[in-house]
N, C-alpha and C positions, 0 to 999 in steps of 0.2 A: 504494500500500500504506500502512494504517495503520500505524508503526514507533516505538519506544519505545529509550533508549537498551540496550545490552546492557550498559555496567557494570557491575562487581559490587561491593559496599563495598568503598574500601581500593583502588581500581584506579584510578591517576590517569588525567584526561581527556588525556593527552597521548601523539603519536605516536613509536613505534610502540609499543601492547598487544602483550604477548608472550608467545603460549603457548609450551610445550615439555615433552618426554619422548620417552620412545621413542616408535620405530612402534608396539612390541607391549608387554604387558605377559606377560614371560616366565616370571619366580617372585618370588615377593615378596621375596627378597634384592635382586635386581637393578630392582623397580619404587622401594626404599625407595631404596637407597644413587644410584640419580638424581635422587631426589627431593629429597632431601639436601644433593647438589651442587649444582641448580640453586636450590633455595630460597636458597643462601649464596651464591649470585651474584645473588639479588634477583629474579628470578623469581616471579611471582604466580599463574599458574595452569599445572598439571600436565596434560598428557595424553600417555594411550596408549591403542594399540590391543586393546580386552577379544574381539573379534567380528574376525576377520581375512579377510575376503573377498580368493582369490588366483586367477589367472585360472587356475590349473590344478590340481586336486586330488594331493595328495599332501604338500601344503610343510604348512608351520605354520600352523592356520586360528587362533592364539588360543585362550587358555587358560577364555574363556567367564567364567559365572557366578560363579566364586572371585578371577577381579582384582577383582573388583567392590569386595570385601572389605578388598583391599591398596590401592588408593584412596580408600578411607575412612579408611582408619590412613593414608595420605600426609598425607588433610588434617588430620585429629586429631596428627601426631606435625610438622608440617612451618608450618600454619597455611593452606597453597595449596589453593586452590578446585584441584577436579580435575572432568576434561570425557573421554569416550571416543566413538569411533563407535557409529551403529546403525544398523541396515539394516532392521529390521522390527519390526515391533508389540510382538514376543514380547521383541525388543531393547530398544526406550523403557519398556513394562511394569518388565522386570528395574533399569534404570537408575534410572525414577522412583522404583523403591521400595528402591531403594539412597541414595536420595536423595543423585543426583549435581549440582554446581552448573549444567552446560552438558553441551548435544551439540553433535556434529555428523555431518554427513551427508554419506556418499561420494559418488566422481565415477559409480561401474558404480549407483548407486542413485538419485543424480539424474538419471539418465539416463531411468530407467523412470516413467513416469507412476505406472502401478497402484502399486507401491511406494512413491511419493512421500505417495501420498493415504490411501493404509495410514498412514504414517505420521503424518501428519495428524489421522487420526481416532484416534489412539491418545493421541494431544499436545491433542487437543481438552479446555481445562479448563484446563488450564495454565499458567504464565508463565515456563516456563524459559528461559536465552536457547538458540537455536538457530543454528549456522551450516554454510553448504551448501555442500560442493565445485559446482564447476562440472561438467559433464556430461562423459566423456571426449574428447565429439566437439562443434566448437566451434558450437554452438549456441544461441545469447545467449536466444532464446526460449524455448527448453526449461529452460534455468536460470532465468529470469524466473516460467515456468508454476510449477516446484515452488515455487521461493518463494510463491511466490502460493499455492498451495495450501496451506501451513501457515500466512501470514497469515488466509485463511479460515478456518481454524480456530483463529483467534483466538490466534494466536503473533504478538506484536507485537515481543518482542525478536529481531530479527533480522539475520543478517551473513552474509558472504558470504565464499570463500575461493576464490582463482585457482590453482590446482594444474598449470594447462597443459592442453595437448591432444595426445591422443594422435595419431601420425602412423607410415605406413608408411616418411616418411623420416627415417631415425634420423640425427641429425646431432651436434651437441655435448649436445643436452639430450635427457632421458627425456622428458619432453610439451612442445610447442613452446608458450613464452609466447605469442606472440600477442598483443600486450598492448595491439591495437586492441577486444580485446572487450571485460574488464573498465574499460576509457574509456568504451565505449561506453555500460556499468551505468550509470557513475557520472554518466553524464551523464543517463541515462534516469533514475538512482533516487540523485540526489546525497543523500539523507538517509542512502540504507545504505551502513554501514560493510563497506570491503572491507580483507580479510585476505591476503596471500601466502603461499604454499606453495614456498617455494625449493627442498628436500627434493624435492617431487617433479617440482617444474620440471625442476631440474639434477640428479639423481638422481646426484651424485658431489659428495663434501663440499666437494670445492675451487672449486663455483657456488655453493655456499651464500651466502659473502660477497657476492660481487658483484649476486648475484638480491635480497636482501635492499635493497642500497642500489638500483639500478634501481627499486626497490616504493619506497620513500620517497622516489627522486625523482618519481614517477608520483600522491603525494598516497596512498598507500594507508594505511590506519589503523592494521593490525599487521601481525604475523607469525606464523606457526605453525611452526615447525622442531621436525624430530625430533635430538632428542638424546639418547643411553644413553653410560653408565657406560662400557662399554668395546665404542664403536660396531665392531670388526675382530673381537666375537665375537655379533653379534647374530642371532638366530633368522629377523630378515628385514627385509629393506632395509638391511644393513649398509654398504652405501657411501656411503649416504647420509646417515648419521647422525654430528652432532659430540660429542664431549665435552661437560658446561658448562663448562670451562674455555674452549675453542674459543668458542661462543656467548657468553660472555659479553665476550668480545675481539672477535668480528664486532660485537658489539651497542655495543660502545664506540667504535670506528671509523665508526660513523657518521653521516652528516650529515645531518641533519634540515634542510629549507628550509624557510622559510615556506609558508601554503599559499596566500594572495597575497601580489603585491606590485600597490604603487599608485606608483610613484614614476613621473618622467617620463616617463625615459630608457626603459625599459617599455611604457610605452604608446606612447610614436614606432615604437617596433621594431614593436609589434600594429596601429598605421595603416598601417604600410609595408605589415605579411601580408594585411591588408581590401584594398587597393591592388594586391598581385599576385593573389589571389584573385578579385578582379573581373574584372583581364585573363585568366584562367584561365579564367572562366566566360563572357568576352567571344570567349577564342578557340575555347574548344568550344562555340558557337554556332553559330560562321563554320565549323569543320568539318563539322557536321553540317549544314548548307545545302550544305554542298559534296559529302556524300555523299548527301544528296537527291536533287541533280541528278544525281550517277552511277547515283541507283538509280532515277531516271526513264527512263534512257539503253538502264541493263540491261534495263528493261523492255520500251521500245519495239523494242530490237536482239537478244531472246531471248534472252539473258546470263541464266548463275548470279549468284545472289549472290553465294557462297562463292567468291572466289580464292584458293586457298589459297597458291601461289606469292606471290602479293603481299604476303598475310596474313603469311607466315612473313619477308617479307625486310625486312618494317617493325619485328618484332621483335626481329629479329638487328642490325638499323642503328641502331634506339633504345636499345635495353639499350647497346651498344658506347658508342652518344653520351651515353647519361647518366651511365656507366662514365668515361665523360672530362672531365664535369661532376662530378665527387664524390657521384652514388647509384650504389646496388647496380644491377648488370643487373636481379637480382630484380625489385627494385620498381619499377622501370620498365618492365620486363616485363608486374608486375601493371597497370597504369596503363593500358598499351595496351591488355590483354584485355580490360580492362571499357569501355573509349574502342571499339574494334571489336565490341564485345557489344551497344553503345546504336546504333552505326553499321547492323550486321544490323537490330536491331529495325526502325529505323527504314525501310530500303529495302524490307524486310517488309513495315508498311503500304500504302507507293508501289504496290510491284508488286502485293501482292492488293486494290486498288482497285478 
């Protein structure tokens, strides 16, 4: 992708960039007096939600075309660039010609192609900066495709925003970081700038902090959190949202690393990991010769591939044994399925020879 910085005058280059405001923009008493607060805690760009896309009809969809209005007296009475969601053509139309500084674009809308490139051609012409939630369901290529589709249309300031991923199992967070994917961007598209969404990661204010610094240890450029005036009365996503007083106390605590380091001591510890990585890739070589021959074995003796009794007791013995070495079961769990996924493949070949 061709990409250009997003900055905006006045926005130092240093990490983390920080939007904030509510989820919604409720009434104009309540868009100004947060606007207010976070401006005098240093705060440089304002957003809320004008256009409120909710998975179930009836709640508060967003007060529409007249925030519009109260977003522009933010930045005329406050001095903050101010940025809202859009979802459609009809939405970037009314934005551009509210003459807002930034968008951005949802997870249920990056999700959808047809809507992505709607949008697209609507932003054709352009150079506003634009940034993209990621897609509900974790799909690094679908997020990839939309971006893509608005740099074709000639949007070069572009960024990106990690909100999480939606999941049937609900655990401590509302969308599961995952925070193998947004590495994965950044390694596919280190020029674009990615943004955190703790707000919707940890959808209860007392993740905010910690979600925030996790993102700054991980190299990410900003942050976007929602914050209102008085988050225990908000129209929607109330749990989620801090104070600026709150935000401006997370944003103080924390610690920013370098984004390298060169020193010795560093790069011995990174020979050591190229060193067991080799033997990692030395011993899953020696495995997979060795399930060759079982699956030469199955072949010539009528054998399934699939054991499932064995399947499942290598699972239960390793997650326990890594359990004992200091990993989660989890992810040693994950380790094996994909180690028994390359394993099937491969007997697969053997046997349909």
């Amino acid at each position: 992708m061709e990409l250009e910085s997003i900055l905006l005058p006045g926005i130092e280059p240093k990490r983390p960039i920080v939007i904030a405001g509510p989820c919604s923009a409720e009434t104009e008493e309540q868009v100004m007096q947060t606007a207010k607060g976070l401006a005098a805690k240093g705060i440089k760009i304002y957003r809320a939600g004008i256009w409120k896309p909710r998975t179930k009809p009836g709640g508060f969809e967003g007060v529409g075309e007249p925030g519009l209005a109260w977003l522009k007296e933010v930045r005329q009475e406050t001095g903050m660039y101010v940025t809202t969601e859009v979802a459609t053509a009809k939405h970037v139309e009314s934005a551009l010609k509210a003459d807002l500084d930034m968008l951005w674009i949802g997870a249920r809308t990056c999700a959808n192609p047809f809507a992505m490139q709607e949008i697209a051609d609507a932003l054709r012409g352009t150079d506003i900066p634009v940034l993209v939630k990621n897609p509900v369901n974790p799909d690094l290529e679908l997020w990839i495709g939309g971006m893509e589709r608005l740099n074709n249309a000639g949007i070069r300031r572009l960024a990106a925003i990690h909100r999480g991923f939606s999941s049937y199992e609900k655990k401590i967070y509302r969308n599961l970081p995952q925070w193998h994917i947004p590495i994965e961007l950044r390694r596919r598209i280190p020029e674009l700038p990615i943004f955190c969404d703790p707000s919707h990661i940890g959808g209860k204010r007392e993740l905010v902090a910690p979600l925030c610094q996790q993102a700054m240890d991980l190299g990410f450029d900003g942050l976007i959190v929602e914050s209102h005036c008085c988050p225990d009365k908000a129209w929607s996503d109330a749990a989620q949202q801090v104070t600026p007083d709150i935000l401006a106390y997370i944003l103080n605590l924390l610690v920013i690393r370098k984004d390298k380091q060169t020193t010795e001591n560093l790069n011995e510890l990174r020979n050591q990991i190229d060193e067991c990585d080799n033997s990692i890739i030395e011993i899953l070589a020696k495995r997979m010769r060795i399930c060759r021959e079982i699956g030469t074995y199955k072949k010539e003796h009528g054998l399934t591939i699939l054991q499932a009794e064995r399947y499942n007791e290598i699972l239960e013995k390793r997650g326990a044994q890594g359990e004992t070495c200091g990993m989660s079961a989890e992810f040693v769990r994950y380790v094996f399925e994909a180690i028994h996924g390359e394993s099937v493949r491969q007997q697969m070949e053997i046997i349909n020879k």
